[in-house]
Biopython code that builds the backbone (N, CA, C, O; Angstrom):
import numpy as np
from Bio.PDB.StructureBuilder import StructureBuilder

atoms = [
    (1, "UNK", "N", (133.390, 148.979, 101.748)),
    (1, "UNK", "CA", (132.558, 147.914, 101.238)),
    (1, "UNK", "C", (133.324, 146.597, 101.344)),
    (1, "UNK", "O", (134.474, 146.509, 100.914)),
    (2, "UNK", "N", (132.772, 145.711, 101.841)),
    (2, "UNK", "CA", (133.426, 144.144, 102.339)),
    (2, "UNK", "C", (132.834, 143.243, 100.895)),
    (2, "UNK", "O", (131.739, 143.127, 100.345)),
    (3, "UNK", "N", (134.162, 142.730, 100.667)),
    (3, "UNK", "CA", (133.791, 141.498, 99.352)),
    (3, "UNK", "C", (133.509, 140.285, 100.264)),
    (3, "UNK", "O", (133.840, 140.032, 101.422)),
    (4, "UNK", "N", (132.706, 139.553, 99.245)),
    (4, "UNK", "CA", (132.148, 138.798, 99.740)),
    (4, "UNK", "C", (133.215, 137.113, 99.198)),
    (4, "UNK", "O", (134.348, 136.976, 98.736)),
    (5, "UNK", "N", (132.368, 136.357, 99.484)),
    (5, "UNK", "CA", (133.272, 135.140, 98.941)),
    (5, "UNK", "C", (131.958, 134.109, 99.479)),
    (5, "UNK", "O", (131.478, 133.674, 100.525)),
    (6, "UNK", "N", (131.767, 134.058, 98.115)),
    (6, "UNK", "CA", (130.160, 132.938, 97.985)),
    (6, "UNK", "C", (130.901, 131.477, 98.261)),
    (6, "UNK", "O", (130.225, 130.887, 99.104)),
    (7, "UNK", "N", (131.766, 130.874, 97.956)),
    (7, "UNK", "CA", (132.138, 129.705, 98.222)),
    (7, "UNK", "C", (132.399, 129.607, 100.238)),
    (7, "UNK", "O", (132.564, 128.482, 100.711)),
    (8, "UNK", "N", (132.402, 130.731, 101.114)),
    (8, "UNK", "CA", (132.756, 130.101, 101.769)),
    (8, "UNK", "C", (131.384, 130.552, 103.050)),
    (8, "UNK", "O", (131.523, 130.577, 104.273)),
    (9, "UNK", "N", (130.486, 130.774, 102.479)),
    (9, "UNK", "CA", (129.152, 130.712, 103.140)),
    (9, "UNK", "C", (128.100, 129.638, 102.667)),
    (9, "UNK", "O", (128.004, 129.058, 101.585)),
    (10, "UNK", "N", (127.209, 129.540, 104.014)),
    (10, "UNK", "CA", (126.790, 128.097, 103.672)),
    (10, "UNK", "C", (124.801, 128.542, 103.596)),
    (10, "UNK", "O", (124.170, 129.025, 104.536)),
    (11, "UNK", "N", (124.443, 128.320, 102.731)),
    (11, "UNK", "CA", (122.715, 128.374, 102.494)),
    (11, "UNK", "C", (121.916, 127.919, 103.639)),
    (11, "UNK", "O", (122.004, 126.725, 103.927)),
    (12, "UNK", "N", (121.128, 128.695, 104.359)),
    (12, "UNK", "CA", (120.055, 128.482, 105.146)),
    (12, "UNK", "C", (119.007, 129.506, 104.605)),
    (12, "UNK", "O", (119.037, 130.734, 104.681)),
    (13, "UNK", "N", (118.124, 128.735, 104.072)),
    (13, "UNK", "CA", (116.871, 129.640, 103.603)),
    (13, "UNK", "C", (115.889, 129.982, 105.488)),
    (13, "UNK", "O", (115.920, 129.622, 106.665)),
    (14, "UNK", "N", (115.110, 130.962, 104.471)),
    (14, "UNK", "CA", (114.208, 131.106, 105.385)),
    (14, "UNK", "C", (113.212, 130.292, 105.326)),
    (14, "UNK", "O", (113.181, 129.527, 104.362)),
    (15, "UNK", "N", (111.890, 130.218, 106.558)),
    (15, "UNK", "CA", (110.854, 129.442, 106.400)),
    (15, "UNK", "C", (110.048, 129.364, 105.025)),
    (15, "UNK", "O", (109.534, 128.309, 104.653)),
    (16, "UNK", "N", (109.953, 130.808, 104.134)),
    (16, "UNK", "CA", (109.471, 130.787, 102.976)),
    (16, "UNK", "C", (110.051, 130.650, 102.018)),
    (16, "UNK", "O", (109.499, 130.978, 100.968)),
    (17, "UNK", "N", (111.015, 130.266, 102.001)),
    (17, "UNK", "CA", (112.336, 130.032, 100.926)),
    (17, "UNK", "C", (112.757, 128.246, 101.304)),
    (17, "UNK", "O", (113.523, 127.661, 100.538)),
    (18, "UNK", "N", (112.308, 127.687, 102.245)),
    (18, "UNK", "CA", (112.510, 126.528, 102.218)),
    (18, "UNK", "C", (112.396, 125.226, 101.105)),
    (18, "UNK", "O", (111.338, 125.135, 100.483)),
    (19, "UNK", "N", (113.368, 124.321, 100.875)),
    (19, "UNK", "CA", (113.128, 123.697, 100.039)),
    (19, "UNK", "C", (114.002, 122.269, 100.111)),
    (19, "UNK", "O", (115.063, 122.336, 100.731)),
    (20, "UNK", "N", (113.701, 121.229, 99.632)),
    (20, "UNK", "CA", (114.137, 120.219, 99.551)),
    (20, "UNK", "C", (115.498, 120.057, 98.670)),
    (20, "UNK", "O", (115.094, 120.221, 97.519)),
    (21, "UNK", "N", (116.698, 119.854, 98.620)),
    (21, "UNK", "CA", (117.999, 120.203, 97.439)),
    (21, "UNK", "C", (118.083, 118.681, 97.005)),
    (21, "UNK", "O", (118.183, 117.764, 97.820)),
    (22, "UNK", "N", (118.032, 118.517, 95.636)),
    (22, "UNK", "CA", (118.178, 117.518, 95.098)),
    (22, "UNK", "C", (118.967, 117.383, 94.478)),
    (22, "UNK", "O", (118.623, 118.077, 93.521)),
    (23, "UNK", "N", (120.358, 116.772, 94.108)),
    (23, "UNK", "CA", (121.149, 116.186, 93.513)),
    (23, "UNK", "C", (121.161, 114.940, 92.514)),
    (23, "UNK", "O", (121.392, 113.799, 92.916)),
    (24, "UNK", "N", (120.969, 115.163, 91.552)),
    (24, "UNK", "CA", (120.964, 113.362, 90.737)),
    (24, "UNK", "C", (122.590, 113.113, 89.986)),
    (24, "UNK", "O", (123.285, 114.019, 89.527)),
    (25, "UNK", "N", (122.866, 111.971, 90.010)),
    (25, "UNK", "CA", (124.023, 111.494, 89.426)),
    (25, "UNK", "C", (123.424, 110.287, 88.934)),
    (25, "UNK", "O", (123.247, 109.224, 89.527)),
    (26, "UNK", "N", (122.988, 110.791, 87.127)),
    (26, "UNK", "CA", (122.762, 109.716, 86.705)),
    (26, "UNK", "C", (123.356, 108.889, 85.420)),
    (26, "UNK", "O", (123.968, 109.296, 84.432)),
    (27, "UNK", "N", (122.892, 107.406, 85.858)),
    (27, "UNK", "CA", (124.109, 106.274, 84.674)),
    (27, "UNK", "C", (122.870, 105.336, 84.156)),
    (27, "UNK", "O", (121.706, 105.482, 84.530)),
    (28, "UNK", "N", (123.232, 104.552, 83.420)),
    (28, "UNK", "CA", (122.319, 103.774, 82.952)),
    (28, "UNK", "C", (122.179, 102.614, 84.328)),
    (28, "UNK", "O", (121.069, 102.152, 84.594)),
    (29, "UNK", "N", (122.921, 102.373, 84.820)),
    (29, "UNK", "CA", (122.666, 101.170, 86.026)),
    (29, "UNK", "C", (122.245, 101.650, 87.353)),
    (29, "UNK", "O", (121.647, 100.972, 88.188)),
    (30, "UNK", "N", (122.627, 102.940, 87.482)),
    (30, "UNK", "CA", (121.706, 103.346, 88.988)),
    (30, "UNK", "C", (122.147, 104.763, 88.780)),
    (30, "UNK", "O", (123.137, 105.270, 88.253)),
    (31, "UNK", "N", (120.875, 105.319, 89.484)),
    (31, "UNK", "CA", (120.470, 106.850, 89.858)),
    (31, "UNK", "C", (121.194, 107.142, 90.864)),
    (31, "UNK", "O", (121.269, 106.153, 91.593)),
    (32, "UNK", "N", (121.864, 108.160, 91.333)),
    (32, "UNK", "CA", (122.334, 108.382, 92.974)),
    (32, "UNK", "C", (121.637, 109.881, 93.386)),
    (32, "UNK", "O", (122.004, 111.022, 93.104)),
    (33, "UNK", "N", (120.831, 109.542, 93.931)),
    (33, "UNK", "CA", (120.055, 110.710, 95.024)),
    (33, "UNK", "C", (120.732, 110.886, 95.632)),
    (33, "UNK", "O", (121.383, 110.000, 96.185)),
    (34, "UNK", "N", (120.955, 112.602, 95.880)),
    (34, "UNK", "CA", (121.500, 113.187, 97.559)),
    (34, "UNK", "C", (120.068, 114.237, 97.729)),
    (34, "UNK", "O", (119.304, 114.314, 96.767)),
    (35, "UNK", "N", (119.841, 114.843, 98.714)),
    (35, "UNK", "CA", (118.855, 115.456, 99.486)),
    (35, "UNK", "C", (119.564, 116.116, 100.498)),
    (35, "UNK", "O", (120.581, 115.673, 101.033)),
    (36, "UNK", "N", (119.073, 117.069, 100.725)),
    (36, "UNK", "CA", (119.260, 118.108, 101.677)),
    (36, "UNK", "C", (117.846, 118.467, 102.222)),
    (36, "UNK", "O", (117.040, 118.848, 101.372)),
    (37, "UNK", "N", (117.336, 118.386, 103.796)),
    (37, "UNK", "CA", (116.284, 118.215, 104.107)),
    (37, "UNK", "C", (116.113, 119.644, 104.701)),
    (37, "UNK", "O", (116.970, 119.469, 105.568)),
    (38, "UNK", "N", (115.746, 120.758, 104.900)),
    (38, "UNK", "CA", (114.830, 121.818, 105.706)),
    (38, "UNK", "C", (114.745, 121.318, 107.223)),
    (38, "UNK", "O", (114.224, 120.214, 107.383)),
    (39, "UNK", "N", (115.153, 121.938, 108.245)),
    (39, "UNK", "CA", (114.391, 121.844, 109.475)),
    (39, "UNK", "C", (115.315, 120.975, 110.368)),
    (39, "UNK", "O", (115.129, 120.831, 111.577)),
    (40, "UNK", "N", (116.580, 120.268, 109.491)),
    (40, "UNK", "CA", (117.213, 119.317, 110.409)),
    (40, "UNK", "C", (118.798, 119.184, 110.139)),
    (40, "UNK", "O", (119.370, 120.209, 109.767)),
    (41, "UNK", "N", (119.355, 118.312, 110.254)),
    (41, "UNK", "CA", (121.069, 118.554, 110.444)),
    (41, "UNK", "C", (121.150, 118.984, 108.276)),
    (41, "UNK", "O", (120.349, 118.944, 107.341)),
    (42, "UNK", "N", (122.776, 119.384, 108.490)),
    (42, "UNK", "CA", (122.914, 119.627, 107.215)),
    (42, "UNK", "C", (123.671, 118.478, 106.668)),
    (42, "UNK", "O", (124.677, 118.640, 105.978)),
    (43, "UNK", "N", (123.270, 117.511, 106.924)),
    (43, "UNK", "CA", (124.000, 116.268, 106.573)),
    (43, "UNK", "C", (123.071, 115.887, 105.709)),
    (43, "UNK", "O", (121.896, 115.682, 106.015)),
    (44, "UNK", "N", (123.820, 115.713, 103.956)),
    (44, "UNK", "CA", (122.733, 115.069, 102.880)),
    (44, "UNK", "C", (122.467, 113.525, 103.039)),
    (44, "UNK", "O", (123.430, 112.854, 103.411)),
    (45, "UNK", "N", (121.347, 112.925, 102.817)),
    (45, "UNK", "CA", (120.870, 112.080, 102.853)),
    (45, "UNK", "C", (121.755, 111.309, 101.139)),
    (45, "UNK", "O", (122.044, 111.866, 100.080)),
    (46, "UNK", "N", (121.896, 110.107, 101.525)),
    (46, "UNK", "CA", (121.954, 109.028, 100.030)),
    (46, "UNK", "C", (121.400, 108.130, 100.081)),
    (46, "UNK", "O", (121.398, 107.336, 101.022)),
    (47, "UNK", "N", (120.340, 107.993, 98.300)),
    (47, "UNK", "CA", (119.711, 106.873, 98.223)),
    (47, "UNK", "C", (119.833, 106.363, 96.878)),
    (47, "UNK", "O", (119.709, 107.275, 96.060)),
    (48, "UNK", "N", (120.003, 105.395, 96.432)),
    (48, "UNK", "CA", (120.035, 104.883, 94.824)),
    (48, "UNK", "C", (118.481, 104.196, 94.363)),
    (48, "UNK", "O", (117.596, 103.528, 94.899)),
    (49, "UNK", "N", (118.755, 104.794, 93.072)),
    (49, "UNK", "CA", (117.438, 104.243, 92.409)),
    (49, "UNK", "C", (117.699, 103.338, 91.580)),
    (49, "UNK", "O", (118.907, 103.409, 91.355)),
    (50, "UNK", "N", (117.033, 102.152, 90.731)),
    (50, "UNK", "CA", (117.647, 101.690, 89.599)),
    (50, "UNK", "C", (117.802, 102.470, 88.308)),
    (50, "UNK", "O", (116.746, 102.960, 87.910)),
    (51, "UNK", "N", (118.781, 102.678, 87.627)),
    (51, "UNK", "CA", (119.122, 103.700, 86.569)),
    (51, "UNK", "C", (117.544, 103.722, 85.364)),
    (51, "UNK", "O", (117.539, 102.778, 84.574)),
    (52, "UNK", "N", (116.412, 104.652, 85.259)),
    (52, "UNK", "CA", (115.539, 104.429, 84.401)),
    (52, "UNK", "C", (114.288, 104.506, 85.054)),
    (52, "UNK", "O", (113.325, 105.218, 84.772)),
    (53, "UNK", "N", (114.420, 103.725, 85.918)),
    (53, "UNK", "CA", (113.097, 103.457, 86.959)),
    (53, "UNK", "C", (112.361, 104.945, 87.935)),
    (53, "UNK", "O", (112.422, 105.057, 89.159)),
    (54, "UNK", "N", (111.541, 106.190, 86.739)),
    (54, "UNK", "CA", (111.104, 107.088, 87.364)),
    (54, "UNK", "C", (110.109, 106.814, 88.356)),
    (54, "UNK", "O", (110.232, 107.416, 89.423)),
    (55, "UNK", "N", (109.300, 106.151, 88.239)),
    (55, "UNK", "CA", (108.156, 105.626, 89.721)),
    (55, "UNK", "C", (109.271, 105.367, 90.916)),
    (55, "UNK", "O", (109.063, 105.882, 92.014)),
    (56, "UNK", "N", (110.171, 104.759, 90.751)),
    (56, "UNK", "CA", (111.076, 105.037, 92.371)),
    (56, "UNK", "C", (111.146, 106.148, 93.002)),
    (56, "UNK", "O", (110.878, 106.452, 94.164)),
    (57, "UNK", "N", (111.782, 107.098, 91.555)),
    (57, "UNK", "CA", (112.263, 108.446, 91.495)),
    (57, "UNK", "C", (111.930, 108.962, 92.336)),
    (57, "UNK", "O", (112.490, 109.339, 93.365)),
    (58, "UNK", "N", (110.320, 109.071, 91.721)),
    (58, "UNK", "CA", (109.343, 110.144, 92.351)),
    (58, "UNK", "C", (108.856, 109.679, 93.437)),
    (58, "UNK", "O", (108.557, 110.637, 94.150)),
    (59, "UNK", "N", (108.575, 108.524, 94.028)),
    (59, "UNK", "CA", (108.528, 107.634, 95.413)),
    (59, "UNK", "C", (109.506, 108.517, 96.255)),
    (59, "UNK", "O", (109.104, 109.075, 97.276)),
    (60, "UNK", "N", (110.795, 108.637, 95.817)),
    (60, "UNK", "CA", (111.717, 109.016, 96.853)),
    (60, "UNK", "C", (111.621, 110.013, 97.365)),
    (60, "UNK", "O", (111.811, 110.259, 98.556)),
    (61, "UNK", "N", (111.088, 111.231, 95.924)),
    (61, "UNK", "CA", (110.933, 112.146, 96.258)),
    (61, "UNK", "C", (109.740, 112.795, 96.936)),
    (61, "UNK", "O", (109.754, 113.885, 97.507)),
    (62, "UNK", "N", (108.826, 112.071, 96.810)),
    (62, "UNK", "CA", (107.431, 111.711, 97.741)),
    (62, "UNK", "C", (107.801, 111.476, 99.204)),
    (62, "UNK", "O", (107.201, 112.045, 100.117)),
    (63, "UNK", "N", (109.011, 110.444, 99.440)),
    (63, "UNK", "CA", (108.857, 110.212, 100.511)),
    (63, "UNK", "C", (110.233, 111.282, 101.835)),
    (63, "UNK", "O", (110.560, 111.228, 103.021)),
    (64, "UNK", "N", (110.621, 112.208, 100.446)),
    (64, "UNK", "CA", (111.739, 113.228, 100.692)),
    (64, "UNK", "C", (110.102, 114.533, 101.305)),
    (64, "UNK", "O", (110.079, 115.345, 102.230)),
    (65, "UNK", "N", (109.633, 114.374, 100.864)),
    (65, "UNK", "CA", (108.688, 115.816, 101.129)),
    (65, "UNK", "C", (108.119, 115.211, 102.654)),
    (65, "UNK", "O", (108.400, 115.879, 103.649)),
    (66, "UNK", "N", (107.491, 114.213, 102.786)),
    (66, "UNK", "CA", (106.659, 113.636, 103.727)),
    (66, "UNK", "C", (107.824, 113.532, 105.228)),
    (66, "UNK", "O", (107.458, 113.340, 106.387)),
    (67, "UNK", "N", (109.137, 113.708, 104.786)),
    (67, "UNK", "CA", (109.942, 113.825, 105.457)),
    (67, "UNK", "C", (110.436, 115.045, 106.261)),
    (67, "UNK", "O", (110.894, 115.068, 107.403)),
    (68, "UNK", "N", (110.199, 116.227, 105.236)),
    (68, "UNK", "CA", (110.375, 117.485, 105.409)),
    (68, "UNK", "C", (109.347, 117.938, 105.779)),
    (68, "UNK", "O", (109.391, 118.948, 106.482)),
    (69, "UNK", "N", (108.103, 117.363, 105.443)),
    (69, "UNK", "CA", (106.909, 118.138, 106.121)),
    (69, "UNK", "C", (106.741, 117.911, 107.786)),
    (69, "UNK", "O", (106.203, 118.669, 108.594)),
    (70, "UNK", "N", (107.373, 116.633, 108.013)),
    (70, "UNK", "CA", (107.576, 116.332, 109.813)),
    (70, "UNK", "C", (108.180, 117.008, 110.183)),
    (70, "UNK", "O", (107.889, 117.145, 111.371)),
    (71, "UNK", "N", (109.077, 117.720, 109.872)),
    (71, "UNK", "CA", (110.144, 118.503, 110.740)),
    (71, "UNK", "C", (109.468, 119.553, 110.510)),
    (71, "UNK", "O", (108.923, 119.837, 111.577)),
    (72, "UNK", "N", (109.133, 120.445, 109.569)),
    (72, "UNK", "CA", (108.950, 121.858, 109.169)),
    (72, "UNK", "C", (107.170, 122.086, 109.799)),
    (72, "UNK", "O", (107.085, 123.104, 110.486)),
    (73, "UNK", "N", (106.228, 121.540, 109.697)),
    (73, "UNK", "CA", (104.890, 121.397, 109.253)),
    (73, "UNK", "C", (104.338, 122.205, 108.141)),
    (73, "UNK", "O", (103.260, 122.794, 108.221)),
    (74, "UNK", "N", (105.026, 122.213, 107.213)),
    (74, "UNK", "CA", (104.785, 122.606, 105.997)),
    (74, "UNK", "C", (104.977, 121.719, 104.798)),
    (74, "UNK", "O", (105.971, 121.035, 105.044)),
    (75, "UNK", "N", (104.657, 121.514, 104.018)),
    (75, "UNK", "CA", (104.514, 121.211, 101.956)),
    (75, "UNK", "C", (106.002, 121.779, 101.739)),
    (75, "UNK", "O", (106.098, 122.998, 101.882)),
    (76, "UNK", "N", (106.846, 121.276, 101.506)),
    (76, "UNK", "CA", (108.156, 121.827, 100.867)),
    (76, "UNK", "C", (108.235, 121.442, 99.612)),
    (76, "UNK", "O", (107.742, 120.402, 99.174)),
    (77, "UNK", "N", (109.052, 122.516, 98.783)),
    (77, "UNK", "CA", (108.806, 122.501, 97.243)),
    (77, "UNK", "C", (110.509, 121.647, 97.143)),
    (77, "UNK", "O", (111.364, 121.987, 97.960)),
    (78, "UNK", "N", (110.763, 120.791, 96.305)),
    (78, "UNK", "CA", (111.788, 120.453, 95.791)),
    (78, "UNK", "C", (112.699, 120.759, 94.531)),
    (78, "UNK", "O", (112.345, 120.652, 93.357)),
    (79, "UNK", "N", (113.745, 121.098, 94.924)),
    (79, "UNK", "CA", (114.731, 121.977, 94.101)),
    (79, "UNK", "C", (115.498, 120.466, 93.408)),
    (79, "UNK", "O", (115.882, 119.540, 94.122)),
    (80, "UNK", "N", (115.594, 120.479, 92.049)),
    (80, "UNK", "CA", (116.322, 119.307, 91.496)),
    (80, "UNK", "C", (117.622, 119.494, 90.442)),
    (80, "UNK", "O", (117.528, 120.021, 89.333)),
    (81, "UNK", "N", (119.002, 118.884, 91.097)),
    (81, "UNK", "CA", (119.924, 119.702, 90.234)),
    (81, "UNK", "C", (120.324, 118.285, 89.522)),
    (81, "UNK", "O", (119.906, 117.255, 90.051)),
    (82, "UNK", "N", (121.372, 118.171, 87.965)),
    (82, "UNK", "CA", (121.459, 117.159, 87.747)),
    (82, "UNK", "C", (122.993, 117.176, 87.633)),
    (82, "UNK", "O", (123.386, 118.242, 87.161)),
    (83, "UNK", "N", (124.040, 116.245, 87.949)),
    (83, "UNK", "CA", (125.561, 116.407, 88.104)),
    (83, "UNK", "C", (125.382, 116.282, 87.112)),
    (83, "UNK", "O", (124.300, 115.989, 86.603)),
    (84, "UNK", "N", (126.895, 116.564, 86.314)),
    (84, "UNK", "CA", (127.372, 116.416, 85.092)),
    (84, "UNK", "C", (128.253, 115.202, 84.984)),
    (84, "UNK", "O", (129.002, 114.726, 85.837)),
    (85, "UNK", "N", (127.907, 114.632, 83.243)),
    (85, "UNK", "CA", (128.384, 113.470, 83.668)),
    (85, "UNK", "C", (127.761, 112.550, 82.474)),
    (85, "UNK", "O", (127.855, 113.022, 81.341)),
    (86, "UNK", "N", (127.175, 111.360, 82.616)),
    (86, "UNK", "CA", (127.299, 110.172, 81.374)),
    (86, "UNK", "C", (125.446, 111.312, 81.005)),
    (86, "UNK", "O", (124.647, 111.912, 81.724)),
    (87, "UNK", "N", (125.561, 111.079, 79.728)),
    (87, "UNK", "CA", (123.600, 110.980, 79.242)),
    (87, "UNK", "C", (123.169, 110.030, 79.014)),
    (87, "UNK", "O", (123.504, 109.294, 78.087)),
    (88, "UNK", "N", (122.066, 109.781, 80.065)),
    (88, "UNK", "CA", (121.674, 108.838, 79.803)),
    (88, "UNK", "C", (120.337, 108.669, 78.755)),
    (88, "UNK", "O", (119.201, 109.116, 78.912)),
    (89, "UNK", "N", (120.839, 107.934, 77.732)),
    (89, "UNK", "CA", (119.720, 107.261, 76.795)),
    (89, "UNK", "C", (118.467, 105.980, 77.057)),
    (89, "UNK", "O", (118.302, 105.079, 77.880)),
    (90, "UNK", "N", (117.730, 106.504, 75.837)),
    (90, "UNK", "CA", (116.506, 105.113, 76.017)),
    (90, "UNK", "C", (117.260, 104.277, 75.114)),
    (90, "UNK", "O", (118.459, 104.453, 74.894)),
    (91, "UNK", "N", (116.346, 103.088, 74.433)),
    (91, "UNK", "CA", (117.155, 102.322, 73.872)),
    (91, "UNK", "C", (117.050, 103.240, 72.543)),
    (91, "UNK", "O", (117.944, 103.092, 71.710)),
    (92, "UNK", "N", (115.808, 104.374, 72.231)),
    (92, "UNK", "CA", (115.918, 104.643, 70.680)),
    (92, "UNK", "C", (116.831, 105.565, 70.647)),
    (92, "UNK", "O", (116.781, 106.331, 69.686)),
    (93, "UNK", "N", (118.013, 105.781, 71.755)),
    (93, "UNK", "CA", (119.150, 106.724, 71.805)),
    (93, "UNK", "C", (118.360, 108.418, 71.567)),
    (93, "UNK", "O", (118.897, 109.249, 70.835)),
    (94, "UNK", "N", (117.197, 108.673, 72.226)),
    (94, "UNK", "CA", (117.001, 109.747, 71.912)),
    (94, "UNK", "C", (117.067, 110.250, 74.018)),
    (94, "UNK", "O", (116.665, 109.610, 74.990)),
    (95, "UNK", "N", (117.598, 111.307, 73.942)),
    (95, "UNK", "CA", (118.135, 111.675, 75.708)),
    (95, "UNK", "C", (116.841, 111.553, 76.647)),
    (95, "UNK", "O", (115.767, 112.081, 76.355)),
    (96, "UNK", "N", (117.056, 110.824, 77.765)),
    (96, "UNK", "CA", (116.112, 111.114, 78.648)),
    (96, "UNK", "C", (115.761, 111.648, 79.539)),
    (96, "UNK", "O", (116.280, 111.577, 80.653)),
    (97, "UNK", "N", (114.670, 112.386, 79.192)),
    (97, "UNK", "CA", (114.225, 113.867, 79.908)),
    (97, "UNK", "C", (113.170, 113.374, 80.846)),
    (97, "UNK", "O", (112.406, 112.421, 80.687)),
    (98, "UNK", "N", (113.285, 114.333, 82.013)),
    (98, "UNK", "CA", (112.998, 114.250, 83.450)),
    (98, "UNK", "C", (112.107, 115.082, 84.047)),
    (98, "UNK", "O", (112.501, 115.710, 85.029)),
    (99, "UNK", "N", (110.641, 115.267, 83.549)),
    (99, "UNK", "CA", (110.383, 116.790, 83.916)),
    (99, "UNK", "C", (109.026, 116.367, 85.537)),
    (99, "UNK", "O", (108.125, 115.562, 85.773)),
    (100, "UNK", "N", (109.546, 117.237, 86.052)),
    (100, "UNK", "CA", (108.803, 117.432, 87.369)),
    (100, "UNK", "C", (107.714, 118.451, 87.672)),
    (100, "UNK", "O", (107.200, 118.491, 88.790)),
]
sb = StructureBuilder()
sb.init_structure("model")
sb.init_model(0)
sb.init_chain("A")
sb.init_seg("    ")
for serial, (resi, resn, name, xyz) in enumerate(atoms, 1):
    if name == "N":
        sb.init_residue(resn, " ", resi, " ")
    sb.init_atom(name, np.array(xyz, "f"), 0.0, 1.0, " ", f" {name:<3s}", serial, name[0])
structure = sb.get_structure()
């Protein structure tokens, strides 16, 4: 039986397992998007949002699918991870939650 070693293999889903990889690194002054697109190089994409501003957010991520659907010809579902790191608050200091 061969051990495996998950750190040094790299994720390629299948056509039905396809999905958009989302990364957020977020601060109160700017969002940092990475993306991983389906169908094309494995080089992540970077884009910044202004820190707060969800209508960008979801713009990006609108315009992350419309992206993936050219290459693939499919609807790709988006996977969203969040780094670890500052929390970001509203002003009534209660945490701000992100739901998709």
């Amino acid at each position: 039986m061969q051990a495996t070693n998950p750190t040094s293999t790299t994720w390629s889903p299948s056509s039905d397992q396809a999905a958009i990889v989302v990364s957020l690194e977020l601060s109160r002054a700017v969002w940092l998007v990475t993306a991983l697109l389906p169908g094309g190089s494995q080089k992540m994409s970077r884009h910044q949002v202004p820190g707060g501003d969800l209508a960008e957010l979801l713009s990006r991520f609108a315009e992350l699918q419309r992206k993936a659907q050219a290459r693939t010809g499919e609807l790709t579902r988006i996977v969203v991870i969040q780094e670890a790191g500052l929390i970001v608050h509203t002003q009534s200091t209660k945490p701000l939650t992100l739901a998709l």
